[in-house]
C-alpha positions as CSV (number, residue, x, y, z in Angstrom):
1,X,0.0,0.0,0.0
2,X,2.6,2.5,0.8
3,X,4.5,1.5,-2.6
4,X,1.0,2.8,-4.2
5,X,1.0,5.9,-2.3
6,X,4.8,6.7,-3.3
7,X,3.5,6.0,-7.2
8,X,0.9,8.2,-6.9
9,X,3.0,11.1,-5.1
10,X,5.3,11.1,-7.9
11,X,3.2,10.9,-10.4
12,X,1.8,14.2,-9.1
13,X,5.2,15.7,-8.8
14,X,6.0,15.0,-12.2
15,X,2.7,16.4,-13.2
16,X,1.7,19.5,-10.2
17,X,2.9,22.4,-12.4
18,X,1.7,21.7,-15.9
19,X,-1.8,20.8,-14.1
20,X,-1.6,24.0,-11.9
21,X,-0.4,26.1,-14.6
22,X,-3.1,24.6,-16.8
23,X,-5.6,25.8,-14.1
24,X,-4.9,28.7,-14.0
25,X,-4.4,29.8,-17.3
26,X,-8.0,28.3,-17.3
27,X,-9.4,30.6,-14.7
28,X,-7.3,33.9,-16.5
29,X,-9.0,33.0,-19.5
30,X,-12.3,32.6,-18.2
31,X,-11.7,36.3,-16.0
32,X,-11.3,37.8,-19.6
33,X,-13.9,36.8,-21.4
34,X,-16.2,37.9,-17.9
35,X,-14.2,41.5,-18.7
36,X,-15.2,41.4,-22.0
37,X,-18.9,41.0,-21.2
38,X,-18.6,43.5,-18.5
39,X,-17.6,46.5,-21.1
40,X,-21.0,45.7,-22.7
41,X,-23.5,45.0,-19.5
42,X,-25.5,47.2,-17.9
43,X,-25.8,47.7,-14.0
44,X,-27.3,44.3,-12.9
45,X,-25.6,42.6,-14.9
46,X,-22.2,44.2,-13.4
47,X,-23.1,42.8,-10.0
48,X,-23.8,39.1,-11.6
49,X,-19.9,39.6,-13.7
50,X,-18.5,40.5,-10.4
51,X,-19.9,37.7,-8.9
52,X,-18.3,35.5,-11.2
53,X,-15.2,37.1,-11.7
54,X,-14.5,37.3,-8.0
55,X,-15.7,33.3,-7.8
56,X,-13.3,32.6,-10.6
57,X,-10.3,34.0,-9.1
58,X,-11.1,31.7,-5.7
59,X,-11.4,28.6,-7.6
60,X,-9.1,28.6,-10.3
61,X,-5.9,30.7,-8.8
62,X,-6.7,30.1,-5.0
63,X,-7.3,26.6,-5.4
64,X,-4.0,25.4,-7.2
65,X,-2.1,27.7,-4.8
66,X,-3.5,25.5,-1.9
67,X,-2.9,22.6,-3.8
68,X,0.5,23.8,-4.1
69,X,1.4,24.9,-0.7
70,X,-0.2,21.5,0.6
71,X,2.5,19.4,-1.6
72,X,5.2,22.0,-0.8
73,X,4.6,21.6,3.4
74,X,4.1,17.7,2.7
75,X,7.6,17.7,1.0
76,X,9.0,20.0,3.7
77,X,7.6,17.5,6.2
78,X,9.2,14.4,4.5
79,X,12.5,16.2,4.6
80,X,12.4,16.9,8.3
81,X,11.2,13.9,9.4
82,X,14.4,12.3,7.0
């Protein structure tokens, strides 16, 4: 079981930053497009971009960065405990 586990964690490592980049160049695009509807919206539709832009930038940047500091403390951990 712990040989699985050991795959699987280096798998990830071999992976983390195209995924993460991948992510977040995701959630950029997806804040652009938003600005490019919110040049054209009126008032209440401002509040509902906002919304979205807002919920974007928690998801698809905030996410990978906890993602990220999560593998960085494990690895930091693993170290220590070495």
């Amino acid at each position: 079981m712990q040989n699985f586990v050991n795959i699987i964690l280096n798998l990830f490592k071999d992976y983390k930053t195209y995924a993460l980049s991948l992510f977040v160049a995701a959630g950029l695009a997806r804040i652009a497009w938003e600005g490019f509807k919110y040049k054209n919206a009126d008032e209440s539709e401002r509040v509902e971009i906002k919304r979205t832009i807002r919920n974007t930038v928690v998801w698809f940047i905030g996410l990978p960065f906890c993602l990220w500091l999560a593998d960085y403390l494990y690895d930091q951990a693993i170290k220590y405990v070495k």
